[in-house]
KOLVOMI-251091 format. One record per residue: residue in one letter; x, y, z of N, C-alpha, C, O, CB in turn. Coordinates in steps of 0.1 Angstrom, whole numbers, plus 2048, in hexadecimal, padded with zeros to 3 digits. Atoms other than C-alpha are relative to their C-alpha. Glycine has a CB too. Layout:
BEGIN
AXYZXYZXYZXYZXYZ/...
REM end
This chain:
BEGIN
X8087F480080080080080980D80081180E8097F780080C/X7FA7F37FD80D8227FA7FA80C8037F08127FF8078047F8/X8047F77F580E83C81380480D7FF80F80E8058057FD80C/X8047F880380B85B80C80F80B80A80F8088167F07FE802/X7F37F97F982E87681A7F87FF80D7EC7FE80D8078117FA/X8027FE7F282C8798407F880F8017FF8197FF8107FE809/X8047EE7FE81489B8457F28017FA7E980A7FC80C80D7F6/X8058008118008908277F27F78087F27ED80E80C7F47F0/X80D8098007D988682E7F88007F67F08097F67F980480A/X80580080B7CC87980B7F08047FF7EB8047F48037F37FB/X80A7F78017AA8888147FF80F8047FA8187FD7F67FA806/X7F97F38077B58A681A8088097F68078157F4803801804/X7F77FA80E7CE8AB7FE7F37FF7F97F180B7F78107F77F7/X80680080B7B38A57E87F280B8027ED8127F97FD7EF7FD/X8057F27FC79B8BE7FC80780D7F98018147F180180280F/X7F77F78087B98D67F17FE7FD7F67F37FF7F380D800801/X8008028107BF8CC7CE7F58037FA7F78067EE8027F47FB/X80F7FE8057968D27C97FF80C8007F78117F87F57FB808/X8007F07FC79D8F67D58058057F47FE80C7EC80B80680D/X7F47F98077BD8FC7C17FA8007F47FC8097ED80F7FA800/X80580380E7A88EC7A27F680C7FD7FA8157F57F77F1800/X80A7FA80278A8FF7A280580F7FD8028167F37F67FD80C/X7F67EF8067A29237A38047FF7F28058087E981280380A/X7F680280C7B39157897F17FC7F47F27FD7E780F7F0805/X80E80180A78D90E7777FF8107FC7FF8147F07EE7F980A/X8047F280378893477B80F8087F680E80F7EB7FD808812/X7F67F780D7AA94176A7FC7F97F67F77FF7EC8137FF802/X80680580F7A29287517F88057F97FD80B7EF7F97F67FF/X80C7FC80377E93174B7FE80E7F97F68117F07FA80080C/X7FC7F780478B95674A8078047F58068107F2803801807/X7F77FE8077A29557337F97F97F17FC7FD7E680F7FB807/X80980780D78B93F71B7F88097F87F68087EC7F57F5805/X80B7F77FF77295B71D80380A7F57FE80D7EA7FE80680D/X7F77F380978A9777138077F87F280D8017ED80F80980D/X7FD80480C7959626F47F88017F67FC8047EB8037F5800/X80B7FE8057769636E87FF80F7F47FA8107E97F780080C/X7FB7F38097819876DB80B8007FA81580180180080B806/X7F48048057999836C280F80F80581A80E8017FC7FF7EC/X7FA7F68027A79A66CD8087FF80A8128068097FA80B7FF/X7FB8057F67B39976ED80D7F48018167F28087F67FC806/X7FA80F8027C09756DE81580680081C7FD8047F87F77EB/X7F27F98027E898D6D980480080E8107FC80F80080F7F9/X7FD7FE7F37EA9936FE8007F28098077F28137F6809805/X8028097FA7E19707098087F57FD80A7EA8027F47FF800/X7F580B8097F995F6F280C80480180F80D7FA7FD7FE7F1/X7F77F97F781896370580F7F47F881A7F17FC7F97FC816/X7F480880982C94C6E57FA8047F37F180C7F18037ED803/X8087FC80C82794C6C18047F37FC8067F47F080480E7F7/X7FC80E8078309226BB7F07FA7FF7E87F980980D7F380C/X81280480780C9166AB8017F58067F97F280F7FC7FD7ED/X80180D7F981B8F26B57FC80280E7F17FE81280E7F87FF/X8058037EF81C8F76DB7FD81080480681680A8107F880C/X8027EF7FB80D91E6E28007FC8117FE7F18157EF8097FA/X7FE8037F38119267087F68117FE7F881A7F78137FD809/X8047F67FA7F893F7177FD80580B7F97FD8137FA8027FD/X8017F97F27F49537337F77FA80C7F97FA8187FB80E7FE/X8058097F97DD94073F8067F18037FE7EB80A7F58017FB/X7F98098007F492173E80A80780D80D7FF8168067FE7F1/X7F47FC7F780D9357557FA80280A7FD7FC81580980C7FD/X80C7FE7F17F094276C8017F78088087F78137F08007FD/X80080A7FA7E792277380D7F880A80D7F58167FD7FB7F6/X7F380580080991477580280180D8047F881480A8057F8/X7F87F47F58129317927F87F98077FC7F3811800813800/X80A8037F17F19287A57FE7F38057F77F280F7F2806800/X80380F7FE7F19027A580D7FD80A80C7F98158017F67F1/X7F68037F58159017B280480980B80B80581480A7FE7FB/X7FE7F97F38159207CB7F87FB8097FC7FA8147FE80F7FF/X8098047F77F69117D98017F48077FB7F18107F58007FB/X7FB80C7FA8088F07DF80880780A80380D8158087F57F6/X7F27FD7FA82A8FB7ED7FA80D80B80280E81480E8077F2/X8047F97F88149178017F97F780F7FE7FA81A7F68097F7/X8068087FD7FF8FB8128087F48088077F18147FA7FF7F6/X7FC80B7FB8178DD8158108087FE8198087F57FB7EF7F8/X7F17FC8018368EE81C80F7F88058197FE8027FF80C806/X7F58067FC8508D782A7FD7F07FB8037E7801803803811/X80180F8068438B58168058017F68038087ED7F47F97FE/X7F780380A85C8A48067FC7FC7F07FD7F17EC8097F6805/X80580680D84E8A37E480480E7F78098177FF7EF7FC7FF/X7FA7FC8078578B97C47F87FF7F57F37F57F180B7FB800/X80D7FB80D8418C77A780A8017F18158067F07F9816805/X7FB80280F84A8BE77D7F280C7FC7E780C8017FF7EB7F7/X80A7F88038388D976E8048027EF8108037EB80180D80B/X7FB80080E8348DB7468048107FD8068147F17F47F87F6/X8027F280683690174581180280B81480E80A7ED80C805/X7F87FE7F685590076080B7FE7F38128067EC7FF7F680F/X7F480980B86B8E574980280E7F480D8137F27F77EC7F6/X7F87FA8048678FE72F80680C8028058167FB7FD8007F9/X7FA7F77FA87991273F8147FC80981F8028087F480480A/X7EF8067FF8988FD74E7FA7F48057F07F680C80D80880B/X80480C7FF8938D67538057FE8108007F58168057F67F3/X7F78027F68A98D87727F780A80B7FC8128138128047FC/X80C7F67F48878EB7887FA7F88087F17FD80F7F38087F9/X80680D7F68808C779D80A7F97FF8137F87F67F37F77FE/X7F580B8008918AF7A97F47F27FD7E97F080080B800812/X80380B8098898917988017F18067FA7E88038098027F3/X7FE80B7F68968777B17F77FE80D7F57F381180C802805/X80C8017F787C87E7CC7F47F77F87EF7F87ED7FA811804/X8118107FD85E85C7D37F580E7F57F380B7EA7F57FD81F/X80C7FD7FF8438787CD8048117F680B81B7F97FA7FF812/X7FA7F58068468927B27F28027F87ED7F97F380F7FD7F6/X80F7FF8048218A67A68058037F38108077F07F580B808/X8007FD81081C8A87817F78077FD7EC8048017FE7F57F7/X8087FB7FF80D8C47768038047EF80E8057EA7FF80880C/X8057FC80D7FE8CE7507F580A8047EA8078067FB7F47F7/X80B7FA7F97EE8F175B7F08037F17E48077F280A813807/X80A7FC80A7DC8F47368047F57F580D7F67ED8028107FB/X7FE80F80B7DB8CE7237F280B7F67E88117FA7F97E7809/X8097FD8097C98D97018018117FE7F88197FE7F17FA805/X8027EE7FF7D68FE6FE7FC8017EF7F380A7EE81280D807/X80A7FF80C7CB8FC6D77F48038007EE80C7FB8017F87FA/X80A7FD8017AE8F66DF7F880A80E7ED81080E7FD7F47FD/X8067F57FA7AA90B6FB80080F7FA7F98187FF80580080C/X7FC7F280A7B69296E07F18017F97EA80B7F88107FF7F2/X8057FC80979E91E6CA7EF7FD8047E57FE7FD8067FA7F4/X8107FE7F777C91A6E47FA7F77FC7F07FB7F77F680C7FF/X8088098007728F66E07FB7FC80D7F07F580F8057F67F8/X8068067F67718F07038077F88078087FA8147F67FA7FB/X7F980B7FE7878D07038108038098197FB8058017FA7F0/X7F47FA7FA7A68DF71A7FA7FA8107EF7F78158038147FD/X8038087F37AF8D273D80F80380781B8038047FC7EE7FE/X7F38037F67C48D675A80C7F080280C7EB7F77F980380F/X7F780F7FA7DA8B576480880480A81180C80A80B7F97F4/X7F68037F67E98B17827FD7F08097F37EA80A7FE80D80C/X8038117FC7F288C79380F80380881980A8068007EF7EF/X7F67FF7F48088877B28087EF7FA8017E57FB7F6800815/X7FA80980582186C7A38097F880D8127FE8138088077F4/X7F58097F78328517BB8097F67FA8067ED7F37F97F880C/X7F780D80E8548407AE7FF8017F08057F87EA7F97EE800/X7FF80680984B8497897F27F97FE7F17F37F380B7F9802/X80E80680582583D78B7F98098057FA80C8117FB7F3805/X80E7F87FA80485578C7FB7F680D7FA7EA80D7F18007F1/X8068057F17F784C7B17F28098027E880280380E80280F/X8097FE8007DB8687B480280E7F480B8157F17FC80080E/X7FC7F580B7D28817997F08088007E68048068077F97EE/X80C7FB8017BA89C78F8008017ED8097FF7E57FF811809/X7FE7FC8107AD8A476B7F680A8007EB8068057FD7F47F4/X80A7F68007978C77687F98047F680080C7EF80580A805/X8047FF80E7828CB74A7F68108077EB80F80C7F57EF7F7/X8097F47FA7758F17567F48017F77E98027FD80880E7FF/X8097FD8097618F67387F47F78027E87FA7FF8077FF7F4/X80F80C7FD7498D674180180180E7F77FA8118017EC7FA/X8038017F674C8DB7637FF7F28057F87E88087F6807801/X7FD81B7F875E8B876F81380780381D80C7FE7FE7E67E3/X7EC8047F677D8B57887FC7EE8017F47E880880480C81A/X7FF8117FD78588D78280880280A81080B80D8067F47F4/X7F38027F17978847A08017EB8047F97E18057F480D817/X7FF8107FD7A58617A780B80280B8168088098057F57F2/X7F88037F47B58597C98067F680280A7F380D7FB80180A/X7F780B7FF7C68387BF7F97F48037FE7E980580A80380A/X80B80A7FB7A98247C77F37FC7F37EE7F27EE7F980780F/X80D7FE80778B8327B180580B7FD80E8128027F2800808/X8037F280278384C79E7F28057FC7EA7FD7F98088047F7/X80B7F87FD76786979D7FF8077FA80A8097F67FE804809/X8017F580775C88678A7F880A80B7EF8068127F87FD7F3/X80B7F47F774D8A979F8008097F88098097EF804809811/X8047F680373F8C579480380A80A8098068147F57FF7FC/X7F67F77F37488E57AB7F68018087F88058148088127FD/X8038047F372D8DF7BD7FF7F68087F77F58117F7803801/X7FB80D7F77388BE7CB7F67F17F77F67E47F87FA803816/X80880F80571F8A87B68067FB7FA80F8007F27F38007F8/X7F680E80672E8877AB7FC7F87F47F17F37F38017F380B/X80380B80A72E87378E80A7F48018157F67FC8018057F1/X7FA80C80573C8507918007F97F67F67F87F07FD7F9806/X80580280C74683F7748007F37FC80A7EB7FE8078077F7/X80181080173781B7678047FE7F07FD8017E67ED7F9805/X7FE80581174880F7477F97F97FB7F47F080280A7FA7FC/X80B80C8087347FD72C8067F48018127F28057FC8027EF/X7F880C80273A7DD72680D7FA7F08128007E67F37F5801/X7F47FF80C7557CB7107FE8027F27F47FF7EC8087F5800/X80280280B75B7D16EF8077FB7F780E7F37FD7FF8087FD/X7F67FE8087707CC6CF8038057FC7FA80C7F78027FC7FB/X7F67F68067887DF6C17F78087F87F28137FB80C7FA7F8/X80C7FA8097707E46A47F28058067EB80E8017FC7F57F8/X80F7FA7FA7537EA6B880280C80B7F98108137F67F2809/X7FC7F07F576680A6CE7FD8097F57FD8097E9812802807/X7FF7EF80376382E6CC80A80780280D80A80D7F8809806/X7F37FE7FD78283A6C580280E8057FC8157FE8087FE7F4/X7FA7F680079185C6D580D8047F98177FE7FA80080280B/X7EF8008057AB86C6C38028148017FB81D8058047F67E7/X7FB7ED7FE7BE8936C07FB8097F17FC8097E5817802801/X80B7F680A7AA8AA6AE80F80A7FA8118097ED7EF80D80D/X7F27FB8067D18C26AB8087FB7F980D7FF7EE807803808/X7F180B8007EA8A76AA7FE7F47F48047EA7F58037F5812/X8008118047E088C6928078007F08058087E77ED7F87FF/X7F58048077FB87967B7F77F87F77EC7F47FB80D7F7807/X80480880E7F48696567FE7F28087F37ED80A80D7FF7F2/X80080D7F980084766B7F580280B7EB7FC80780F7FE807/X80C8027F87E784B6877F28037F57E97FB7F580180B80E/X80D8018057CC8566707FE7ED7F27F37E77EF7FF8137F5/X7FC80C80B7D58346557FF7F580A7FA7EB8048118007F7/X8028097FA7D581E6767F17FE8047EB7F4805808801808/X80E7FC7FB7B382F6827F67F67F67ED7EE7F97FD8137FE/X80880680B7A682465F7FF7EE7FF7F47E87FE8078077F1/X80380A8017B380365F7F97F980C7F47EE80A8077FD7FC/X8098077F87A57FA67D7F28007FF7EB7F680480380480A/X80F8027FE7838046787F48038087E88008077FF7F7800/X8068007F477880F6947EE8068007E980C7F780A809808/X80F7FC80375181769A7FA80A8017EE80C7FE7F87FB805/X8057F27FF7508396A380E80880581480380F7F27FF80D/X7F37F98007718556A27FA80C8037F28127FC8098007F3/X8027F07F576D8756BC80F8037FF8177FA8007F87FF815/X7F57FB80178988C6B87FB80B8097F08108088058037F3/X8007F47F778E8A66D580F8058018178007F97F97FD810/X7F17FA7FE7AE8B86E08017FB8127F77F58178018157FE/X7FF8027F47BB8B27058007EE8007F87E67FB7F4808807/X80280C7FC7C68917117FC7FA80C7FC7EE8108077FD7FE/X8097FF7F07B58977327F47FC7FB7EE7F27FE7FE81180A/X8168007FF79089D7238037F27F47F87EE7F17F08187F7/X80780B80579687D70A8027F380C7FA7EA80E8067FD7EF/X80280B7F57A28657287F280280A7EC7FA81180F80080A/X80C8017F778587473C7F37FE7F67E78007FB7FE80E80A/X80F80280976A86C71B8017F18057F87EA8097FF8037EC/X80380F7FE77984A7217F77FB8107EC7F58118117FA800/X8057FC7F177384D7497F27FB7FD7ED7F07FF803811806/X80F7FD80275085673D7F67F37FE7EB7EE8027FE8097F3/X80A80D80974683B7287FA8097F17EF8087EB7ED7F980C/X80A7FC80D74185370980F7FF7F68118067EC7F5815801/X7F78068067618436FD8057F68068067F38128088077FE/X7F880C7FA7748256FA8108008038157FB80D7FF7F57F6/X7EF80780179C8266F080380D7FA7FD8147F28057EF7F3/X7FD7F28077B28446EC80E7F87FB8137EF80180281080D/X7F38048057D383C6D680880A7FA8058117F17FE7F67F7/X7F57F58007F08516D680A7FC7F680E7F07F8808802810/X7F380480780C84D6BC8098097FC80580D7F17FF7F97F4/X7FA7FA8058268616B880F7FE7F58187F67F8800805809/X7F880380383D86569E80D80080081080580B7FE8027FC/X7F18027FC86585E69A8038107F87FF8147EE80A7EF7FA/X7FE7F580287487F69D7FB80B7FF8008157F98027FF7FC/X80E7F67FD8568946A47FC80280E8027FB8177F27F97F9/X8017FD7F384A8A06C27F87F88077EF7F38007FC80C802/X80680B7FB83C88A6DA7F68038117FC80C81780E7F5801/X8057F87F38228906FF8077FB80480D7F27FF7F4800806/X7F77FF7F583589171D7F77FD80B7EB7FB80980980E802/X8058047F682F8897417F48048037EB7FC805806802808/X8087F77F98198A174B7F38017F97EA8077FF80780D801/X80D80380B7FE89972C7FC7F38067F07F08068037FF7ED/X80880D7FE7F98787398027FA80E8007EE8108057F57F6/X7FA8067F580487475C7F380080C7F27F881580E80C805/X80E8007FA7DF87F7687F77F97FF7F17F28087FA8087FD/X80C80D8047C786E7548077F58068007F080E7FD7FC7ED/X7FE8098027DE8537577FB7FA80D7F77EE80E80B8007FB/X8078097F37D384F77C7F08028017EB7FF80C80680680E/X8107FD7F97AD85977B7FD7EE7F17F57E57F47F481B7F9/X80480C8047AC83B7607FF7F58037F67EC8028037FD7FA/X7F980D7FB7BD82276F7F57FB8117F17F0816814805805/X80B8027F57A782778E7F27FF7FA7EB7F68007FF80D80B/X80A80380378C82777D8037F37F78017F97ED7FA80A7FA/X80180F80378F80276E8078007F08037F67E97ED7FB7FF/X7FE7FB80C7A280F74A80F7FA8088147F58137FB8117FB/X7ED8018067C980C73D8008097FA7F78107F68077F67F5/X7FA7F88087DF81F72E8117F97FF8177FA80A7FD810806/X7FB8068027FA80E72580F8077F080F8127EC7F37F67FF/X7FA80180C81880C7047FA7F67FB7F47EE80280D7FF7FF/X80380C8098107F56E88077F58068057EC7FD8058027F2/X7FB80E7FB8227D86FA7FC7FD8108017F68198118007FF/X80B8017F08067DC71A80A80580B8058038167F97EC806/X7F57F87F58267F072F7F78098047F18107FC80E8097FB/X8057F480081780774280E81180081A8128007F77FD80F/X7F57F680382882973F8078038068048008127FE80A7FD/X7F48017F684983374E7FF8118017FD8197F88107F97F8/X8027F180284885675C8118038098187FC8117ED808808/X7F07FB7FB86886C76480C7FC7FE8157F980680180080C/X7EF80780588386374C8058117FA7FE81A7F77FF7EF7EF/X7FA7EC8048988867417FA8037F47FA8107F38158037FD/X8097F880988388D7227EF8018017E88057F88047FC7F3/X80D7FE7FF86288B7307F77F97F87EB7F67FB7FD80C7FF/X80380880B85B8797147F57F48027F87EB80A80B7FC7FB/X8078097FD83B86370F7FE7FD7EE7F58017E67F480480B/X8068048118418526E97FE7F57FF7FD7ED8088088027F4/X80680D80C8388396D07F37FE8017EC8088008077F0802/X80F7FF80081682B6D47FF7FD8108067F68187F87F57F4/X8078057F480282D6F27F07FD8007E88027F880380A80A/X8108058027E081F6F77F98018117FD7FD81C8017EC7F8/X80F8017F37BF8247117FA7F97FC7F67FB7F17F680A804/X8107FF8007A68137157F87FF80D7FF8048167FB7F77F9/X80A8007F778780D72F8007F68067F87F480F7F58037FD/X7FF8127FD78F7E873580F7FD8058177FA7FD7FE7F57F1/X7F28097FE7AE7DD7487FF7EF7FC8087E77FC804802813/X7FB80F7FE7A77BA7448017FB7F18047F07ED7F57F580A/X80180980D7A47B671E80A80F7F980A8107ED7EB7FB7F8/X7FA7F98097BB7D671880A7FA7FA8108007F180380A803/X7F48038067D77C17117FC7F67F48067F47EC80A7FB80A/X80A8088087C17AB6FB80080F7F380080D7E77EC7FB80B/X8087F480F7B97CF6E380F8047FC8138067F17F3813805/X7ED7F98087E27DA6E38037F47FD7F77F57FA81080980D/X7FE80E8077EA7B76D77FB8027ED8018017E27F27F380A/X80B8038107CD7BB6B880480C7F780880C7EC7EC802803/X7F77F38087D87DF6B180F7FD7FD8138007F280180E809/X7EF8038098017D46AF7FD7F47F78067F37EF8107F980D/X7FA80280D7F97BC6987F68067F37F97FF7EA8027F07FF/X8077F58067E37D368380A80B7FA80A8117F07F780780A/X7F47F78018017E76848087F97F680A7FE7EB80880180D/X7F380780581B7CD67A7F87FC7F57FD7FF7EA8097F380A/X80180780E8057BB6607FE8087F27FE8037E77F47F7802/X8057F88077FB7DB64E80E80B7FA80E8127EF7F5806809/X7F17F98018267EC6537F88108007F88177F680C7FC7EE/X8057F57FD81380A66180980B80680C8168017F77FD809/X7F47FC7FA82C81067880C7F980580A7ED8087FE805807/X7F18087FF8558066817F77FC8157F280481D8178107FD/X8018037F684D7F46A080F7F680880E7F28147F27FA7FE/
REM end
């Protein structure tokens, strides 16, 4: 069983974290608003890289997620990865500390530029290198997932709950696939095809498509990144990765691994795969690698 740093009462941190979320709903919310006027969008766009823009509201966040920790738990040995920190100098945590928080203050800033909705906070308290409890914040729908390593839950800010019951099994062919509405490769779209799948939702954010899965208004999210291209990092998947897993889901590499977090490029490549079924996910990454291999989709 793991226990949580000495100081640390896991219903209380997570009382906190519900606080720090919900602030962090309102800079969001705010900053969504004022986009809305294109006359604003120059001031709020604090880069000019189309691939990865960073906005002010990205930094906002950033400032108030981790002052509100380190304000709060001030002498617990643990140590914040922050994706807006790294770019800035990789050497801003120490990396050897049990318990290191992962934080993504704005997953989906495309689409938070361009007002679909689909954007999300991430933060997940990592032990050793594994999501242990995490949040995922979809402000715009009004949902904080939260998984405490046991289960997971959905609230709204006024405390009402949604628990979530997955459908039953399927096949490959008979899922609803999630995939990246920004990001998507000839190779992932040519695999999409040959598989077949029965129904293809594209959103942005890999928070709000692991929490469609969560839901039940999706089955399987599949990630592939290319060789020599840019690839998600910790902090995109380090969240979901625990509100799934508590909820009865994988997430996994194509060879059923689950993911390795906190190696010096942050780096989360090649293919990775969700779905809603731990017991038959390794049964669907099986059917998809050879789908792969028999078709020379991709170098595996």
């Amino acid at each position: 069983m793991i226990k949580l740093p000495s100081g640390v009462d896991i219903n209380n941190l997570i009382d906190d974290i519900r606080i720090f979320s919900w602030e962090a709903a309102d800079i969001l919310l705010y900053y969504s608003k004022l986009l809305e006027n294109s006359d604003y969008k120059k001031n709020i766009l604090k880069n000019n890289n189309e691939e990865d823009p960073v906005t002010l509201a990205d930094l906002k966040v950033n400032e108030i997620i981790i002052e509100r920790i380190n304000e709060k738990y001030q002498n617990i040995n643990w140590d914040i990865l922050s994706e807006e920190n790294v770019k800035i100098s990789s050497k801003v945590f120490d990396s050897k500390k049990d318990w290191i928080w992962v934080l993504d203050p704005l997953d989906g800033t495309k689409d938070f530029i361009q007002g679909t909705g689909n954007y999300a906070m991430h933060l997940a308290l990592n032990y050793k290198h594994k999501p242990y409890i995490g949040f995922v914040l979809i402000p715009d729908k009004n949902q904080l997932w939260i998984a405490d390593g046991k289960k997971t839950w959905c609230e709204k800010r006024d405390r009402s709950k949604y628990t979530p019951i997955f459908l039953k099994n399927k096949n490959l062919q008979d899922m609803t696939l999630v995939t990246s509405k920004n990001h998507g490769n000839e190779i992932l779209r040519k695999l999409i095809h040959k598989i077949n799948f029965c129904k293809v939702e594209t959103m942005g954010s890999i928070g709000c498509k692991i929490a469609s899965i969560v839901k039940g208004d999706s089955d399987i999210y599949i990630c592939l990144s290319l060789p020599d291209k840019s690839s998600p990092k910790d902090w995109d998947f380090a969240a979901p990765d625990s509100i799934l897993k508590a909820a009865g889901g994988a997430i996994t590499n194509l060879d059923n691994q689950e993911l390795s977090y906190g190696k010096n490029s942050f780096e989360q490549r090649g293919i990775i795969v969700a779905t809603n079924n731990r017991k038959t996910h390794g049964s669907i990454c099986l059917e998809i690698k050879r789908i792969i291999e028999n078709n020379k989709i991709y170098p595996l």
